[in-house]
N, C-alpha and C positions, 0 to 999 in steps of 0.2 A: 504494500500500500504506500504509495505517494504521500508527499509529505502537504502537499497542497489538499489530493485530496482525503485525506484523512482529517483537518485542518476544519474540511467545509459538510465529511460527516458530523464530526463533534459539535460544529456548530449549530447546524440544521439539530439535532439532537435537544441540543443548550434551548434552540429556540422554543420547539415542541413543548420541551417539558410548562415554561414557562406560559407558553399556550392556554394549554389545560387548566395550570393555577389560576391564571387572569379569569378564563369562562367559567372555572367551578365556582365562583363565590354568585352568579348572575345565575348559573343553572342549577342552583342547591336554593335562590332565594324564595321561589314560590311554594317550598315546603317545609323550610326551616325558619325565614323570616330573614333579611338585612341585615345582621348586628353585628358589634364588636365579634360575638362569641363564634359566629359563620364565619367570617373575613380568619378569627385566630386558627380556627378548624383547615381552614384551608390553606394556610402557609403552614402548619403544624404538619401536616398529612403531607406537604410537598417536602417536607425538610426532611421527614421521617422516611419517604422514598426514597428521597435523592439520598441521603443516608447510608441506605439499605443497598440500593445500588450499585454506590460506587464499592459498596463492601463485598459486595457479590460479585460484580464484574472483576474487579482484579482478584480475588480468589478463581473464576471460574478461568478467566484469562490465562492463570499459571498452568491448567489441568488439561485445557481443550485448546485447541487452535484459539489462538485470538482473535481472527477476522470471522472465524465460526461465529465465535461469542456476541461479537458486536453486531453481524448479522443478523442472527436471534432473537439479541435485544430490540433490536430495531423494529424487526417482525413483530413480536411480542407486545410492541411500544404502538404501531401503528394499530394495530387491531385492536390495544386496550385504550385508544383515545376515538376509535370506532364508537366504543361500548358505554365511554363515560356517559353521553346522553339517554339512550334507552334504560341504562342502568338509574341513574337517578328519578325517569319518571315510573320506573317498574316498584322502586323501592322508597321512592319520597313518600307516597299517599298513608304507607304503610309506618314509616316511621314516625311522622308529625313531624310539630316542631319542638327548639328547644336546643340546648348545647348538645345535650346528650347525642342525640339525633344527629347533628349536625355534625356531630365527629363522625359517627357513624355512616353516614350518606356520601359523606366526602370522603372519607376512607375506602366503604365500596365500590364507590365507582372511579374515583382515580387512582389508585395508590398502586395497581399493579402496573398502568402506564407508564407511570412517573417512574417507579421503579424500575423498569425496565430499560424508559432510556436513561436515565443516570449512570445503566451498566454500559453505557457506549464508550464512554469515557476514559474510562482503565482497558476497557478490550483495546479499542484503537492504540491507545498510549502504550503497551504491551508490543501490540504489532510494529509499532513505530522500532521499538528498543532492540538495538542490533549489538547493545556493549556499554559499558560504565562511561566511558569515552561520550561525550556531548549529550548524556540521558539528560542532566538540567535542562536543557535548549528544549528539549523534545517534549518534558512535561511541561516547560513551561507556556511551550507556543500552545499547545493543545491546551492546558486551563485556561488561559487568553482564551480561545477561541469559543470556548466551552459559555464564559462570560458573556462574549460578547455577542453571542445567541441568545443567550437568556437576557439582554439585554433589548435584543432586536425582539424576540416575540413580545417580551414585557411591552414596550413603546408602541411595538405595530399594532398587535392586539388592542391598546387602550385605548390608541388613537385614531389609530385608520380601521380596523379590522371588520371591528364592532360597528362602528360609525357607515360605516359601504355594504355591509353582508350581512346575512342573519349568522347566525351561531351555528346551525345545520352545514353551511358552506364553510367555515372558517376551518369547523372541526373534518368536514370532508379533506379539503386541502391540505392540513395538519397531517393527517391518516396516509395520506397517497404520497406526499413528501416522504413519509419515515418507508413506506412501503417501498417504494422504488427503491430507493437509497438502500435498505436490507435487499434487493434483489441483485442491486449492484455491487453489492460487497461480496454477498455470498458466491455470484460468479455461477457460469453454467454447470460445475459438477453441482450443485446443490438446488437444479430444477424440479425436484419432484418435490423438495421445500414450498420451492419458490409457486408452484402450484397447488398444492392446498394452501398455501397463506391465501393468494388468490381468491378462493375460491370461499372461506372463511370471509375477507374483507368482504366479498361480493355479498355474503348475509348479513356481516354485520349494518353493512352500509345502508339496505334497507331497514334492518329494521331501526337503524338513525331517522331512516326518515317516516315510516311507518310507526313508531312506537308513540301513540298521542301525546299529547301533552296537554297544558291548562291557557296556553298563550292563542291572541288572535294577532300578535305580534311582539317579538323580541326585542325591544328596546335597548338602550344603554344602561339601563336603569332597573328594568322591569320587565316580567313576563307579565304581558297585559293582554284584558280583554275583555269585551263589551256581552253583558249577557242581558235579554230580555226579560221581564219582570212580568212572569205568566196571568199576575193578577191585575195586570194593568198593560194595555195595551200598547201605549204610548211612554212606557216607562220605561228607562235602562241605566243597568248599572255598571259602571267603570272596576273593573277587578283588576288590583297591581298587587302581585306576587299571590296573598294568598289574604288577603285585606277587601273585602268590600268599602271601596275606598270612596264613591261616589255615587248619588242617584238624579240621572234628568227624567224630566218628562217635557220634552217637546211639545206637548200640546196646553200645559201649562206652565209657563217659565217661571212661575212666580208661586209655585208647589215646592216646599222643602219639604223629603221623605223623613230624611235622619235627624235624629232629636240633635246632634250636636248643631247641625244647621239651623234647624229650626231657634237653635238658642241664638248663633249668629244673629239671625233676623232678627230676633226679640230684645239682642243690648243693640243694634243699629236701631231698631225703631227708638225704643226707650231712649237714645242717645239724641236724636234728629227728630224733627216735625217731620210729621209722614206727609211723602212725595217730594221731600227734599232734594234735590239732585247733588250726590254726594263724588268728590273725586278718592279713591280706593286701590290701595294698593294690595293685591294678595299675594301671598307666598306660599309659594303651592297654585296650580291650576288644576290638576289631577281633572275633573270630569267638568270642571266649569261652571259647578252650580248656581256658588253666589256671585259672580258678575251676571249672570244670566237671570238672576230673581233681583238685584238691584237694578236691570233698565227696564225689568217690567214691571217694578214698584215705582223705581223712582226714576222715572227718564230721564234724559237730561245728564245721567251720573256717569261718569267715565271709569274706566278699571284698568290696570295696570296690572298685568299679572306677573309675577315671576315663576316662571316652572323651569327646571334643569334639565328634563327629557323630551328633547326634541321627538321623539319617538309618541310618547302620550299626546303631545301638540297636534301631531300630526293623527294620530289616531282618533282625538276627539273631533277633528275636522272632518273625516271622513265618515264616522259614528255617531257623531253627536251634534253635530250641527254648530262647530263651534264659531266657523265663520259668520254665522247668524247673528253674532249678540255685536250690538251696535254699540259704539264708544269703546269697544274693547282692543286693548293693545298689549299686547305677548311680547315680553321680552325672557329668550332662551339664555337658561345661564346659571349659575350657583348664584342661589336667594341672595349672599354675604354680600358678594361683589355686585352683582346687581342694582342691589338694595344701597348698597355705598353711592354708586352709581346716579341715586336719583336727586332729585334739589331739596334743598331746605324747604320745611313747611308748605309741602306741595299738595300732601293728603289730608283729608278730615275723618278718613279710619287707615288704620294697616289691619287686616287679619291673615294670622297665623295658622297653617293651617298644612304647611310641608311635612311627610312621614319617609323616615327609610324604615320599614318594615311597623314595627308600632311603636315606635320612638321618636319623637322630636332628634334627625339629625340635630348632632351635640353641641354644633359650632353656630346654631340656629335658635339656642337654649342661655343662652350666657348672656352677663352683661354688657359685653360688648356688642353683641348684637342688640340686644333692648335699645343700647344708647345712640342705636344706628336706627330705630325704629323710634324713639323720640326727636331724634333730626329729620326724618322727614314727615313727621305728625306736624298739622298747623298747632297753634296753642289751642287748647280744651280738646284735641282729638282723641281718640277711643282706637286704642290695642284689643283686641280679641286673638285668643291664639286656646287650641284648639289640642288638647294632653291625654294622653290615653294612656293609663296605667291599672296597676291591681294591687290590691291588698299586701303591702301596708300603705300603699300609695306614696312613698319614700319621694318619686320623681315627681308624683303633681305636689307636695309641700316643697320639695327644691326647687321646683319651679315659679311658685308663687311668691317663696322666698328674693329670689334673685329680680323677678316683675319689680315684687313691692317695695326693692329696695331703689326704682330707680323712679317708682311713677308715688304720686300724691294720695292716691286712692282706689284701691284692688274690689275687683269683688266674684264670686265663684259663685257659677251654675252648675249643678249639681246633684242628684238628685238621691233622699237622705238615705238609699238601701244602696246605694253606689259605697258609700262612707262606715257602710259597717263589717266587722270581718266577713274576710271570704269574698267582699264586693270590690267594685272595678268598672271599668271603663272609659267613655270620651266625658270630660268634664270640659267647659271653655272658662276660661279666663280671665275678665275683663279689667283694663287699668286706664286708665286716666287723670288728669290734674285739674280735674273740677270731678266733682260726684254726680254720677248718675241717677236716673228719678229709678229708683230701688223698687218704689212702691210700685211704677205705672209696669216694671219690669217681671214683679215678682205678680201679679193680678194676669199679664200674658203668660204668664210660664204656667201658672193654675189655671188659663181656662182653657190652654193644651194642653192639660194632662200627667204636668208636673210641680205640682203644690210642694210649697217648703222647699223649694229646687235652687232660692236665689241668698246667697250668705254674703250680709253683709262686707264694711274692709275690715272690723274689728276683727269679726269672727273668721273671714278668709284670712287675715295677718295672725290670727293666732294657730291656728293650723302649721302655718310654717313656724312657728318658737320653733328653736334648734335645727331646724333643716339648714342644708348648707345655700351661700348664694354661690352660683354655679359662673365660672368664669372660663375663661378662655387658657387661663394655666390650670384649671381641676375640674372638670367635666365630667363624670362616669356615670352618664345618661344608661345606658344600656345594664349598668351594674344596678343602677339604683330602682329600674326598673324588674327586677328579678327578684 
């Protein structure tokens, strides 16, 4: 084997592995959830391959031909990144979610890939080695190379890959790279190999694409998808990862399904004389709701969305009628920068209302961010943001905590069997530096159907005594939520 191309297997390898890691944390999240604990699972499970690997390839390297070995791997490598897709949706529904889980789903379906080509590595560098004489030169170009693959799949994957392809092509290409490449090493005495891997990849590859899944499109972000609401004709609901995250009804734009929306509506009214034309910033787009029930309460109002998946945007447009809602303006992008992005005292509400899986992304939860949400509030404007948690509720008092430390006057919707053990869910949040009419808030909450739902700032600030204010140096959103 050639020193170039031994050089540009290694790499291709390096690259692959690194492949896989990037798509596993997007193809594990519609059954395990987005969080710190998925994202640790799946660098954990790649490190423990690659590990494993390199421990096995240069053991195996000493025993068998070498260019055998790395052949194999390669084989091995391409069929088990064939498999990682049909494997996670054979075994996600089955596991749930949760850490637990998430070690586990990410373990079965990549770890024998990963492992596999990690063993290219030491086979190749084995074959390379003809004598003690310039061995440095030889492991060192091959780790180079090894890197700078895993540095190519990392960047192309996050940046172009994803962004041009679905995930079904990305992982095809992936698969037929390592495949060839094992065809080409192992050379024509090792054809009747190179014929069942063939003929293997050629099953696996359908059932990639055959094995269903829960997506009407793969985003950057999200396996999403629009499902009809059998009890309502004109209703549909936005599903990102494994979260009912959104409900329209097209034939009424000014229908809020979900009580946390419907809370929206109820601190916007209580905030603003009704049919006020309000200008509104939201964070989060996800299905478009409430821009789309404020221009058909209150014409006239303009909405600024920020959503970070082009993918959803796009998918609401074609699903949901998104280009329909008048005054509305989509800017694609991370909320943070975005939201830096817009003018002083431009809004009369911000609502909050972005999720990576059921957590307030963490950099979206802090005081710093609040204090990026009171520079673009006019004076007396109205934060709503939108927390989902459970029993002990650790992250909505940390949350409330951090609000109340930057605005005049908090108040929490709620409703009082969410607050007792065992209970959970979407609570909203309301802040402000004038107080809102509590009474005119708490008389809509009870004549929809959630009486005692509205806790004052005394009683919302006492909730957070000892919770921490959450900052941009100590954040452990996804801990505090477990």
């Amino acid at each position: 084997m050639n020193a170039r191309f031994a050089r540009f297997v290694v790499l291709v390898s390096g690259a692959a592995i690194l492949v896989v890691e990037t798509l596993a944390t997007r193809l594990v999240a519609p059954y395990v959830g987005l969080t710190l604990e998925s994202t640790t699972a799946v660098i954990g499970v790649a490190l423990a391959g690659i590990a494993a690997g390199a421990s096995l390839g240069g053991r195996w390297a000493d025993v068998f031909p070498p260019r055998r070995v790395a052949a194999g791997a390669l084989a091995v490598g391409g069929l088990g990144v064939l498999a990682v897709r049909p494997l996670v949706r054979l075994l996600g529904p089955a596991l749930g979610p949760g850490p637990v889980a998430a070690i586990l789903l990410v373990a079965a379906s990549t770890l024998v890939s990963v492992t596999a080509l990690a063993m290219v590595t030491p086979a190749v560098t084995r074959a390379r080695l003809t004598g003690v004489d310039g061995s440095g030169t030889v492991i060192g170009e091959l780790s180079a190379a090894g890197t700078i693959g895993s540095l190519a799949g990392t960047f192309l994957t996050g940046f172009v890959l994803v962004t041009f392809l679905p995930v079904t092509a990305i992982l095809l290409v992936t698969a037929l790279a390592c495949l060839v490449l094992a065809a080409t090493v192992a050379g024509a005495a090792r054809r009747a190999e190179v014929t069942r891997t063939t003929v293997a990849a050629v099953l696996l590859a359908v059932a990639l694409v055959a094995v269903p899944g829960r997506c009407d499109a793969d985003t950057v972000y999200y396996c999403a998808r629009v499902d009809a609401d059998p009890e309502n004709a004109s209703g549909q609901v936005l599903v990102l990862d494994d979260l009912r995250h959104s409900y329209v009804d097209r034939a009424d734009p000014a229908h809020l399904e979900f009580a946390y929306t419907q809370r929206f509506g109820g601190a916007i009214d209580a905030a603003y004389p009704a049919g006020k034309p309000l200008d509104v910033v939201h964070v989060g787009g996800g299905g478009f709701t409430m821009p789309r029930w404020l221009a058909a309460t209150r014409p006239g109002s303009t909405s600024t969305v920020l959503e970070v998946d082009q993918g959803v945007v796009d998918l609401g447009r074609r699903e949901l009628g998104v280009d329909e809602i008048p005054d509305t303006e989509i800017q694609v992008g991370d909320a943070r920068t975005t939201l830096a992005r817009l003018p002083a005292n431009s809004a009369d509400v911000v609502v909050g209302d972005a999720f990576g899986a059921r957590s307030v992304p963490w950099h979206l939860a802090t005081t710093e961010f609040v204090d990026e949400v009171r520079r673009v509030l006019r004076p007396g404007g109205l934060y709503v943001l939108n927390i989902i948690d459970r029993d002990p509720l650790a992250l909505l008092d940390a949350e409330i905590a951090t609000v109340a430390d930057r605005f005049v006057t908090v108040a929490l919707m709620v409703r009082p069997d969410q607050l007792v053990p065992g209970g959970g869910g979407n609570a909203v949040l309301l802040a402000s530096d004038r107080a809102p009419d509590l009474a005119a808030l708490a008389a809509s909450s009870a004549a929809r159907g959630e009486p005692d739902s509205v806790l004052d700032d005394a009683a919302t600030r006492q909730r957070a005594v000892g919770a921490p204010v959450l900052t941009d140096d100590r954040a452990p959103v996804d801990q505090l939520q477990t």
